[in-house]
C-alpha positions as semicolon CSV with decimal commas, in nm:
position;residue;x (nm);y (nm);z (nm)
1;X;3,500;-5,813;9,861
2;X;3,764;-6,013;10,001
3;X;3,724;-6,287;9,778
4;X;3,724;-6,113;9,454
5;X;4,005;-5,878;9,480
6;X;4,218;-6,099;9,295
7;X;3,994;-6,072;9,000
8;X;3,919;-5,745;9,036
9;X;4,316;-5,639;9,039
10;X;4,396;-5,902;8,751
11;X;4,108;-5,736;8,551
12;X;4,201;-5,348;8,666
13;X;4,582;-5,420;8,556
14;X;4,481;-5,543;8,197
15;X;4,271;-5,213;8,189
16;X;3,946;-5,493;8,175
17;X;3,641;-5,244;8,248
18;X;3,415;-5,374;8,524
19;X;3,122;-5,311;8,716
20;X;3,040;-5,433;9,051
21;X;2,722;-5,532;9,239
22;X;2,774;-5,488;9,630
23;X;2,544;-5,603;9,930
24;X;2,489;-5,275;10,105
25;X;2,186;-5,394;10,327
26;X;1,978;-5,694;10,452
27;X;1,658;-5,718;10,634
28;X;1,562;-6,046;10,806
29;X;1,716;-6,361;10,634
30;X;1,972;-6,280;10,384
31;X;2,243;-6,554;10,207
32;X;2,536;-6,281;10,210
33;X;2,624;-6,006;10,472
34;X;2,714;-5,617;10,381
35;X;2,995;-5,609;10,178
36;X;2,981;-5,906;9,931
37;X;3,049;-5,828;9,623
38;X;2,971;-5,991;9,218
39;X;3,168;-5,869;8,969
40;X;3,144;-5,871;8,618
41;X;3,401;-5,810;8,363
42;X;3,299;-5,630;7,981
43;X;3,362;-5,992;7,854
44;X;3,032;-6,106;8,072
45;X;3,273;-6,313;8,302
46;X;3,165;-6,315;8,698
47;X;3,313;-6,354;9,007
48;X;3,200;-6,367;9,348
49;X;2,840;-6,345;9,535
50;X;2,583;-6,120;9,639
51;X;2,320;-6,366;9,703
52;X;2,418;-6,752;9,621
53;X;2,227;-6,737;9,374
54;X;1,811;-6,666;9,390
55;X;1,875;-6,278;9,268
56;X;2,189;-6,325;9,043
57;X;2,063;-6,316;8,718
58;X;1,916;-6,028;8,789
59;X;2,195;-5,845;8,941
60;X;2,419;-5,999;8,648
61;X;2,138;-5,774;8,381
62;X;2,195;-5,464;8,605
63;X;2,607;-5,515;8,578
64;X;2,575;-5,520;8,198
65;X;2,368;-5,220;8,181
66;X;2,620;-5,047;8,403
67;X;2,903;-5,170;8,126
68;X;2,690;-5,054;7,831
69;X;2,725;-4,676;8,005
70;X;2,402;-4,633;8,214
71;X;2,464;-4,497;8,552
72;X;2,498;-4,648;8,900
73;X;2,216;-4,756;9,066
74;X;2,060;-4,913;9,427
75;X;1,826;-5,194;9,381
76;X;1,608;-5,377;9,628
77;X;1,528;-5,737;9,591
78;X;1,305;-5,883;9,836
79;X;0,953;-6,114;9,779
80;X;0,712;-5,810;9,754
81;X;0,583;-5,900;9,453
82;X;0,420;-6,221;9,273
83;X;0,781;-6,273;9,112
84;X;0,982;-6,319;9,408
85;X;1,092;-6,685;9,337
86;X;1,208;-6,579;9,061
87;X;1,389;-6,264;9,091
88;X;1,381;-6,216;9,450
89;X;1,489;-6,404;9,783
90;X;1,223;-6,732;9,855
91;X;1,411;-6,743;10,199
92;X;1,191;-6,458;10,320
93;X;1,464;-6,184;10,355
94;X;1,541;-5,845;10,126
95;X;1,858;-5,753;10,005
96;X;1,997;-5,399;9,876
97;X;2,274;-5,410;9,612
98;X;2,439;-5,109;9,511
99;X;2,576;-5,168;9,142
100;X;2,843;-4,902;8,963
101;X;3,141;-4,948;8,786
102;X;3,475;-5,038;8,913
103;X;3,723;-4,713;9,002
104;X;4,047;-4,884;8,856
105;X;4,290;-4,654;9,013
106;X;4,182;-4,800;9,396
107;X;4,196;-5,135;9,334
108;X;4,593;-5,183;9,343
109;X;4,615;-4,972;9,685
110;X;4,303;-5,137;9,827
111;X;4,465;-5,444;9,717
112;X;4,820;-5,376;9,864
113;X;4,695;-5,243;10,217
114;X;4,489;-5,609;10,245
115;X;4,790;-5,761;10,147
116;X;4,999;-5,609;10,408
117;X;4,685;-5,626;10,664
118;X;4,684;-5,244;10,682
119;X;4,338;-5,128;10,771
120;X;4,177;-4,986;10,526
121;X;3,811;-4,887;10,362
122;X;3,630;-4,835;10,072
123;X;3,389;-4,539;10,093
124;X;3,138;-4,526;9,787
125;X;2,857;-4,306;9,794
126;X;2,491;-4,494;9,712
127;X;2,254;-4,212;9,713
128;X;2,224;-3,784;9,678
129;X;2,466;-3,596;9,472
130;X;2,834;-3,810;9,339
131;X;2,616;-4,102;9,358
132;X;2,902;-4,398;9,258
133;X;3,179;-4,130;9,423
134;X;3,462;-4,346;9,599
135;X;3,739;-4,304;9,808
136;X;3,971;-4,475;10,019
137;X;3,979;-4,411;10,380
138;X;4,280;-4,489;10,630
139;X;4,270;-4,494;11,023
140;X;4,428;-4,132;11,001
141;X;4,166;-3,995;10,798
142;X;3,831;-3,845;10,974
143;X;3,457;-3,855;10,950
144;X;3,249;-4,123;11,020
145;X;3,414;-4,408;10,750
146;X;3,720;-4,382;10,939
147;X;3,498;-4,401;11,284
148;X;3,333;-4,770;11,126
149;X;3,684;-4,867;11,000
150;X;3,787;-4,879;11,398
151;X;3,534;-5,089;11,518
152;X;3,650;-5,309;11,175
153;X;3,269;-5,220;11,074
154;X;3,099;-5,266;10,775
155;X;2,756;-5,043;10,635
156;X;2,565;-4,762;10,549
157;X;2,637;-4,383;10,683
158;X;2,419;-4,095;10,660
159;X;2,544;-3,775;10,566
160;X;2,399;-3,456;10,423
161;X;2,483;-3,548;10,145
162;X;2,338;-3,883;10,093
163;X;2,407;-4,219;10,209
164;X;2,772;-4,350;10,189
165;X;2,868;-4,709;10,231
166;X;3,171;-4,827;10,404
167;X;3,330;-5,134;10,300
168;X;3,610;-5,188;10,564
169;X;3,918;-5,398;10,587
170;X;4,031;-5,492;10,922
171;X;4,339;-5,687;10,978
172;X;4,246;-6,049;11,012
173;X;4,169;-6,122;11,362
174;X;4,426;-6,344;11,580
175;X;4,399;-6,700;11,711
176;X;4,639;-6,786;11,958
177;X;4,709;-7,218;11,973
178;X;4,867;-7,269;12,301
179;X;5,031;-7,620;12,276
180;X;5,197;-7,789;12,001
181;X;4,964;-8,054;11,968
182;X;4,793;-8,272;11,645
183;X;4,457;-8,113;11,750
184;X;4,640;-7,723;11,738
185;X;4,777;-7,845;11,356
186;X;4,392;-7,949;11,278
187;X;4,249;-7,618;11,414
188;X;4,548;-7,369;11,269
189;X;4,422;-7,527;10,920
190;X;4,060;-7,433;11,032
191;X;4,130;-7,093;11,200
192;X;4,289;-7,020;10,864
193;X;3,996;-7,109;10,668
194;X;3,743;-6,900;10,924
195;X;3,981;-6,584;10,826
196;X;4,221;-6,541;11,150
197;X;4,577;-6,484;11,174
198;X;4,711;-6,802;11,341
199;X;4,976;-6,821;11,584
200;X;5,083;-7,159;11,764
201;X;5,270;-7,092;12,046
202;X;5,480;-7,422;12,303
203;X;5,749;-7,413;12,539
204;X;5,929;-7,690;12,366
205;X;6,102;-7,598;12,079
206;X;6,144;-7,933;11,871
207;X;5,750;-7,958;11,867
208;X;5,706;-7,593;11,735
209;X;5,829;-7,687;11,392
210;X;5,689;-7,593;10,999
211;X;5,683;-7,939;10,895
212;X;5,432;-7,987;11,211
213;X;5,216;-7,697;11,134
214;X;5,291;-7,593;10,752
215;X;4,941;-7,354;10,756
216;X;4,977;-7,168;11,038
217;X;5,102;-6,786;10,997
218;X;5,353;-6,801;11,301
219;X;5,511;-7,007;11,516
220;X;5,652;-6,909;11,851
221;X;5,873;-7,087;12,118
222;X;5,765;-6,903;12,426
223;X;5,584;-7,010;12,744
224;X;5,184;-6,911;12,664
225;X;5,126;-6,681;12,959
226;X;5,481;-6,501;12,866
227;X;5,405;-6,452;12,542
228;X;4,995;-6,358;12,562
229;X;5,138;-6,100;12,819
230;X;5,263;-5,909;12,480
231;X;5,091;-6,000;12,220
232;X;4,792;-5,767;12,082
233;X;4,412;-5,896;12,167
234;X;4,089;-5,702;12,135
235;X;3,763;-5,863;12,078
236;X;3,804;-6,022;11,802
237;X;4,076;-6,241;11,903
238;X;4,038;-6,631;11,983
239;X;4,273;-6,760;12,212
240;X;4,260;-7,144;12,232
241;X;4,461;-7,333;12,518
242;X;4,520;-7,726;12,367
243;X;4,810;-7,787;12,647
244;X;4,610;-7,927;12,962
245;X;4,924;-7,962;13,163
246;X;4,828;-7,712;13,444
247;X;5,182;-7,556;13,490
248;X;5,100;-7,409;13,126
249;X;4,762;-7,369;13,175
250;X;4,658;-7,194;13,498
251;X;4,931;-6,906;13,393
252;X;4,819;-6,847;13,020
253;X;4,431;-6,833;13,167
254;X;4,550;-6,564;13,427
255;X;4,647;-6,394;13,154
256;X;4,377;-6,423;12,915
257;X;4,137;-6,327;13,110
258;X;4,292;-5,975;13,180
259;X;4,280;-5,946;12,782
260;X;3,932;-5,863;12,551
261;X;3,957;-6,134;12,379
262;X;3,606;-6,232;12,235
263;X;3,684;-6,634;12,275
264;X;3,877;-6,826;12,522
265;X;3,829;-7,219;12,542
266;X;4,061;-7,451;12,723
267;X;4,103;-7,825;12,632
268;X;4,070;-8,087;12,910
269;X;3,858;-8,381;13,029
270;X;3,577;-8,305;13,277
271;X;3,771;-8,391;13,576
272;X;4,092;-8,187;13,455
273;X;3,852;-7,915;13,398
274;X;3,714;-7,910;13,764
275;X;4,055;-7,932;13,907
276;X;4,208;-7,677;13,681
277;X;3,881;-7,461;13,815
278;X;3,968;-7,514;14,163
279;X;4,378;-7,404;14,076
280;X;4,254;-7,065;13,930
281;X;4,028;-6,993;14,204
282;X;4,337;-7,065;14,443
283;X;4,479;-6,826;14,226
284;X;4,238;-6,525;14,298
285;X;4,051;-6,598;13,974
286;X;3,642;-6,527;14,026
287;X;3,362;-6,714;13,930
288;X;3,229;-6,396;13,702
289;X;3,568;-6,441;13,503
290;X;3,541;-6,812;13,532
291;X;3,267;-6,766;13,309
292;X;3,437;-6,677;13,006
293;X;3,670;-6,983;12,981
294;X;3,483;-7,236;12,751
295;X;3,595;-7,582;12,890
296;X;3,575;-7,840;12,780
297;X;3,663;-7,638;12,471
298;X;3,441;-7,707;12,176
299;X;3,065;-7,794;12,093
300;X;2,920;-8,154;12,266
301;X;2,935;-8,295;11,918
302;X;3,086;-8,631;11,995
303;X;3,415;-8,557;11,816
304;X;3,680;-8,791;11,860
305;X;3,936;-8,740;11,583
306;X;4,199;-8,406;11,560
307;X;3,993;-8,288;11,278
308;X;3,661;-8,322;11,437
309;X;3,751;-8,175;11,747
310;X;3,886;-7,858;11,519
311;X;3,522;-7,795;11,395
312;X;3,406;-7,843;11,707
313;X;3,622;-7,546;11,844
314;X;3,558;-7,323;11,549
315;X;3,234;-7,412;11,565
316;X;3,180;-7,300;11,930
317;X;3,401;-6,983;11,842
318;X;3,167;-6,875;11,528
319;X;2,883;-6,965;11,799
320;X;3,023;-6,723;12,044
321;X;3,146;-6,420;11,824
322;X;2,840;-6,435;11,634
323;X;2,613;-6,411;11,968
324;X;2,457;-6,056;12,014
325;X;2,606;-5,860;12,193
326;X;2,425;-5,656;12,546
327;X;2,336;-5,302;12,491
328;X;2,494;-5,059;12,665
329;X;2,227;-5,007;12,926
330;X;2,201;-5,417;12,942
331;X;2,563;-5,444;13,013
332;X;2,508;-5,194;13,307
333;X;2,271;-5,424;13,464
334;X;2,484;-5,750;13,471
């Protein structure tokens, strides 16, 4: 919903009436995850995406019967019938969209706390009694939105009453740009683009500078390992070490490997890798944690440019935060 709450707050403060068609549910292949959202305004306008496309019209029909007065409903689009191509997903996967219309009065909060990264979620009820029933839920609150809202969770809950869908709104993850290089300006614009909260972080204060990296979100003159020691990490965070000039380097990994975070890659040639290896082993660092440093940093795709190495990093960090993750039981094992 992300990328239609502009709309949606533009629309709720002219007192536009709306209805909105939300991915609550895919099996197999789907285009868009849980929590995408198409909107469409009592003028027939649209914003945003539910399925890029192959069940659209269709969901756009169910909007405007929604606007005309009828009721919320949950609809299933898959290829069960002889019509799939046509109203239905050719890619082989099924999709359930939960259409109602828009509660006005949450939009500007739900709007504000996204603004301010304030965690936040959007509990709607899809089934049983109060079907199209809403609320917003904070970390404070209880039950089991506020339970999906800390793991920064999106989907469906069951409850006596029915199924509820949560819609949550994590703050935007952090990535962490040790070294004030042109390859950390090309991957801050990148990491920005993926959704994270960039931070570029050097010792040496007249390369940290705005006119260096104007789309970053912070810029800090610290040494890395000092200032990882503070800053927050969990599993979502990326923390990407450009400096390979081992004085930086072997004291920011220390460090980053006693954090969470979901992605750590370190920037070096083959050789410097090896050596740097050998330094943090010196250091008391294992092979097990070893492990979780990607170096060289970024996917073998024969990038040579500042830009291409950036999509080769977020590349490799989509690659690795996307990867399942071991059960419980499997993690035991290991």
């Amino acid at each position: 919903m992300r990328d239609v709450l502009e709309s949606l707050e533009r629309w709720a403060q002219a007192g536009t009436r709306v209805a909105t068609a939300t991915v609550v549910a895919t099996e197999r292949s789907a285009p868009r995850e849980p929590g995408a959202v198409l909107a469409v305004d009592a003028d027939g306008n649209v914003v945003g995406s539910v399925t890029g496309g192959c069940v659209e019209p269709a969901v756009y029909g169910e909007a405007r019967e929604v606007l005309a007065g009828e009721g919320p409903r949950l609809r299933t689009y898959g290829i069960a019938d002889e019509e799939a191509f046509e109203v239905g997903l050719p890619c082989g996967g099924t999709v359930h969209i939960f259409v109602d219309a828009l509660d006005p009065a949450l939009v500007a909060p739900l709007a504000e706390a996204v603004r301010e990264e304030r965690p936040i979620a959007l509990e709607t009820r899809i089934s049983g009694e109060g079907i199209g029933a809403k609320r917003l839920v904070g970390p404070e609150d209880d039950g089991p939105a506020a339970e999906l809202l800390a793991r920064a969770e999106t989907g469906i809950v069951e409850t006596p009453e029915g199924q509820v869908f949560v819609s949550s709104f994590a703050p935007r993850p952090n990535m962490y740009v040790f070294g004030a290089v042109d390859h950390a300006a090309a991957l801050a614009s990148i990491g920005r683009f993926l959704g994270f909260r960039v931070t570029v972080c050097d010792a040496r204060a007249r390369f940290v500078t705005r006119e260096r990296f104007p789309d970053v979100d912070e810029l800090v003159v610290e040494w890395p390992d000092r200032f990882l020691a503070s800053a927050p990490v969990d599993e979502r965070t990326a923390i990407c070490i450009l400096t390979h000039d081992h004085k930086f380097d072997i004291p920011a990994l220390k460090v980053a490997l006693e954090t969470r975070a979901g992605y750590i890659g370190a920037m070096g040639s083959r050789r410097t890798n090896a050596d740097r290896a050998e330094r943090l082993r010196a250091e008391g660092v294992t092979d097990e944690e070893m492990a979780r440093i990607h170096a060289p940093i970024g996917l073998r795709i024969g990038s040579r440019s500042p830009q291409e190495v950036a999509v080769a990093i977020a590349a490799e960090i989509v690659q690795v935060m996307r990867a399942p993750k071991p059960k419980p039981e499997e993690a035991l094992t290991r």
